[in-house]
N, C-alpha and C positions, 0 to 999 in steps of 0.2 A: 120785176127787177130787170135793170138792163143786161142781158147774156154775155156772158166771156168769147170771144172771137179765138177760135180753135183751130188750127191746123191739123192733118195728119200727114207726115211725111210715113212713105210707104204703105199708100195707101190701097195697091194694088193687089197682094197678096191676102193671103186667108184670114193675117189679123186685121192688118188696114182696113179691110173689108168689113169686119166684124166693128170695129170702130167706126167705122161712115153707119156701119145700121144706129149704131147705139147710142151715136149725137142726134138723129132723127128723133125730132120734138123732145129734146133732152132739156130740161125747166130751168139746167144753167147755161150750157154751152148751145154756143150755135156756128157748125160746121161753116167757116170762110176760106180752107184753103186743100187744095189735094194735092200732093206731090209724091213723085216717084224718080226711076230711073230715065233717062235720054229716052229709052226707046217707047215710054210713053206721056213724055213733057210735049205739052200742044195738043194734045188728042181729047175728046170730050173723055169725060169718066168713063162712060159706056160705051165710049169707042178702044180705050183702052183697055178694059176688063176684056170686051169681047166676049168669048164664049168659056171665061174664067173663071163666071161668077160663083161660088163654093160656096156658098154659104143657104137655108132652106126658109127664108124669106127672102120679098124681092131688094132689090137694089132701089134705096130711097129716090126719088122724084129729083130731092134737092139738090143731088150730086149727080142724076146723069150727064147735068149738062154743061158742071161747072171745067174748065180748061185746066190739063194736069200741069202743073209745076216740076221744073227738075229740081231735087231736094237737095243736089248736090252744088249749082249755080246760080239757084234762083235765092239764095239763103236771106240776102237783105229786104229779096219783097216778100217772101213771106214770112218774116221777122216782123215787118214792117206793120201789118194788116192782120196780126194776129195777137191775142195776148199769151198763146203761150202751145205747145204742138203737142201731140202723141208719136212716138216714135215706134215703128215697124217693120225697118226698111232690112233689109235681106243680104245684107255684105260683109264681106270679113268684120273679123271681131275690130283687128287697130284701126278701120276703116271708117266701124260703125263709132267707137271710140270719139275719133277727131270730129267725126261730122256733129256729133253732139255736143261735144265743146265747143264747133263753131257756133251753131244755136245759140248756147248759153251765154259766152263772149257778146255774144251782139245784142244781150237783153232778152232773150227768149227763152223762156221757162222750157225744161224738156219732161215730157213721163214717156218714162220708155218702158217698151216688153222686153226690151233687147236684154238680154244676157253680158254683153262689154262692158258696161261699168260696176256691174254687180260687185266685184268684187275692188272697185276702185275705195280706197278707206273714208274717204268725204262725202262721200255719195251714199244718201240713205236708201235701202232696201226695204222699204214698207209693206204689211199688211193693216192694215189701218187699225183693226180689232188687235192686234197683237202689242208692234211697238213702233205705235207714231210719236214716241216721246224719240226719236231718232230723229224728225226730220232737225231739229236741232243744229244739224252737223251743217245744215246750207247755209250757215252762218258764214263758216271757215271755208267751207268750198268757196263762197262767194269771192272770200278775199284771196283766194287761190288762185282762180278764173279771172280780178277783176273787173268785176260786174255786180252793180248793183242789184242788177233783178233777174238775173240769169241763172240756173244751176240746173243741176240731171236730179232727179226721182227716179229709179226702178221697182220695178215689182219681182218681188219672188219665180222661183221655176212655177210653170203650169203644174208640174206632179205635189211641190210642197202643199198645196191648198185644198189638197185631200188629206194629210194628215197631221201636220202641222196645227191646224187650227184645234182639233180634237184634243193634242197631247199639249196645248199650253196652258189651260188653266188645271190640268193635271202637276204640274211643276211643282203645286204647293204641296202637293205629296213626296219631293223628294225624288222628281224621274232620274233613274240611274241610266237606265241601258233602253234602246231602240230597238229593235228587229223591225223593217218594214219592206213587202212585196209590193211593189204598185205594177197597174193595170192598164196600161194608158192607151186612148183611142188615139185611132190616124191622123184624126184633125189636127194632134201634137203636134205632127209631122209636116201640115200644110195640106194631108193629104183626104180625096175622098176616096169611094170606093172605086166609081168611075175611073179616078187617075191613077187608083192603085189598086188595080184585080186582083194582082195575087195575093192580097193581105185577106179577102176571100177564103175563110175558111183554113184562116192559117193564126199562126203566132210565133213572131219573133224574140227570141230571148236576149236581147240587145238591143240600147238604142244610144247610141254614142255618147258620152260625157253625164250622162242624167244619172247616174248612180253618184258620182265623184258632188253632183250639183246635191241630190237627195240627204246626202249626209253630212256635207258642210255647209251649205246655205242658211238649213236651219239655226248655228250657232251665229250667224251674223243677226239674223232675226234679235235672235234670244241677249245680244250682246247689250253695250253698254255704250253713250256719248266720253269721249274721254280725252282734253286738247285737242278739240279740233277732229278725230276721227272713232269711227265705230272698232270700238275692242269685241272680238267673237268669244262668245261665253264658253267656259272652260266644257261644258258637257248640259245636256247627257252626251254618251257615246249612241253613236248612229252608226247602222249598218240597213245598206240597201239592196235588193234587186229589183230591174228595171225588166218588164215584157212591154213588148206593142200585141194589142189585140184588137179581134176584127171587130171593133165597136166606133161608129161615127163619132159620136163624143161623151166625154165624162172620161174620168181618170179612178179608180178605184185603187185602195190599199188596203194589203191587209196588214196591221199593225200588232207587236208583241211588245208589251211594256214590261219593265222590273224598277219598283218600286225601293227609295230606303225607307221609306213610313207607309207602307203597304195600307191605302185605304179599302175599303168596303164597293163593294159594287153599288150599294144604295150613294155612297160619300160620291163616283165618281158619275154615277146620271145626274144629281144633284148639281157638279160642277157644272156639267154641258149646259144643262137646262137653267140655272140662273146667270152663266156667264152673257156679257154684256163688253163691247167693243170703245172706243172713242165714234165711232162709225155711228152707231147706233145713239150715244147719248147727243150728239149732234145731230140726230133724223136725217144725215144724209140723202138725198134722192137714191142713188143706186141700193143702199146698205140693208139688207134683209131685217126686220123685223129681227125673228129668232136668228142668229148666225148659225146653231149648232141645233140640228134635229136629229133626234135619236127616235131608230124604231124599234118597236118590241118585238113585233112580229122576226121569225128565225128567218125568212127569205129576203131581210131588206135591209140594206137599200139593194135597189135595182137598178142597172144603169137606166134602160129606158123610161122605166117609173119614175123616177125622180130627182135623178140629173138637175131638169127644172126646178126644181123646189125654190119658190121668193124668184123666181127669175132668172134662176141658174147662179146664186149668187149665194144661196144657202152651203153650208156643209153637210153631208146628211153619215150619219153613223148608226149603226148594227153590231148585234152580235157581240156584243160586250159579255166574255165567260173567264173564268180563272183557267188557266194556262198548265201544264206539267211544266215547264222549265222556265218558262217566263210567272211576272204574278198575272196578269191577264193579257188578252187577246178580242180584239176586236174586228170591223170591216169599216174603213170610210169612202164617199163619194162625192166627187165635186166636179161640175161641169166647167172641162178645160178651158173653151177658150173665152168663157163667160168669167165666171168666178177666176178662173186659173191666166187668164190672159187679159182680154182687154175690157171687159168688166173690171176688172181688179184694178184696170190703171186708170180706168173712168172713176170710179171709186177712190184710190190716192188722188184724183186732181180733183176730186171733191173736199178733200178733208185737205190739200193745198190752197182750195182758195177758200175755206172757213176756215184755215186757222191764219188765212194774212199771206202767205208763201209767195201767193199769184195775185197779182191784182190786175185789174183793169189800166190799160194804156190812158 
């Protein structure tokens, strides 16, 4: 099949980065454009990373040598020469905001990691397994925007794609109330160990805003298409705490459920293990096989064991017991900036251009 011409604007940072690996030999998309800030528009890819690279594979062939674009003056040509970008660019929120709209306005499809529009009401917040009956809403945006082919997709926080996925085909039980701790590695952060020693053997019990995102994010998910904008579902009720820990990547939670139709431990391995995504009845390229693995074993998941699982693109959960105050208690795991970042927005621009969203210029 002929590939989709893809751009990444902010391509220079830890996700961008993580996106130029992941369109390498990717069976739909094929990386045509890099862009960034000023101070590296004109420089080769690999003269611009410089000794930035963050990421534990190399830097593809394809792009060391393609010439960075500024994402913020270059917008018509690579509007132009693209069918559609990934967004990762690193600037205030009303900043990142406009620039996306401008995108959109001029015909160019956006999927963004950015957190700006997430909460914008026309703008659908996908997990593709969860609810892609939202993108819907690009209808109304479109005639918002003015543009025919133009509109923003986001993806979820990095931290929701550790527990989130577990607790929605739980719903059909009636989830009343949330309790969840997550775990999150530095990579969250943009960061490694290298450029951040003192997380070395340390743990932060704060990471700005991610609690506030942990616990409302998921009711836009859970919400509903309704004139034109996404209604956030009345509940469950969510409560969060957020730590940073010394772990390069993967996000872990520990989650407490309470039940109004309190199933069975056998009722709720059953759900994980035959639940099935739009992702998956469409065989997406990026979309795992199994979404939800659960292990038996008492020590797992593991961040470093199994982070990977499908490619980093799995969930992987543990530790499923009944609870003193909650009705049970469990452990999830999902690798940040795979599943939890630009995996996941490689994955919505897959299930945007199989259901029609994105097409070819």
């Amino acid at each position: 099949m002929e590939k989709y011409k893809v751009g990444v604007i902010g391509g220079t940072g830890m996700v961008g980065q993580r996106f130029v690996t992941l369109l390498e030999n990717h069976p739909w998309f094929q990386l045509t454009a890099i862009a960034a800030s000023s101070r590296s528009a004109g420089k080769t890819y690999e003269e611009a990373i410089g000794g930035r690279w963050a990421l534990d594979v190399p830097m593809p062939g394809e792009a060391k040598d393609m010439v960075v674009l500024n994402a913020e003056t270059d917008i018509d040509r690579i509007a132009a020469q693209v069918d559609f970008v990934f967004s990762a660019v690193d600037m205030k929120k009303e900043e990142i905001q406009a620039l996306e709209e401008a995108y959109a306005r001029r015909g160019c499809p956006v999927v963004s990691n950015n957190s700006a529009h997430r909460w914008t009401p026309d703008v659908p917040m996908v997990v593709p397994e969860i609810n892609p009956e939202h993108l819907r809403v690009i209808e109304a945006q479109r005639r918002r925007l003015g543009t025919e082919r133009g509109f923003i997709a986001v993806k979820s926080n990095c931290s929701l794609q550790s527990y989130v996925p577990a607790l929605h085909p739980l719903r059909a039980f009636g989830l009343e109330q949330v309790l969840v701790c997550t775990y999150q590695a530095i990579s969250g952060a943009g960061k490694t160990f290298e450029t951040w020693p003192e997380m070395v053997d340390n743990v932060i019990p704060y990471i700005g805003g991610e609690e506030e995102k942990s616990e409302q994010e998921p009711l836009k998910l859970w919400g509903r298409v309704e004139d034109g904008v996404i209604v956030n579902a009345a509940g469950p009720s969510i409560t969060a705490q957020c730590l940073r820990v010394p772990a390069s990547n993967g996000h872990m939670a520990a989650v407490f459920a309470r039940f109004r139709n309190k199933p069975s431990l056998d009722e709720i391995k059953a759900a994980w293990a035959g639940f099935q995504g739009r992702a998956q009845e469409l065989a997406l390229p990026s979309a795992p096989k199994q979404f939800l693995h659960y292990f038996e074993e008492p020590d797992r998941p593991q961040t470093r064991l199994d982070r990977m699982t499908e490619g980093g693109m799995a969930v992987c959960i543990g530790r499923l017991r009944p609870d003193t105050q909650y009705d049970y208690k469990f452990v999830c795991l999902s690798h940040n900036t795979l599943r939890g970042a630009a995996g996941g927005a490689v994955l919505l621009a897959e299930l945007l251009c199989a259901e029609g969203y994105i097409q070819r210029r």
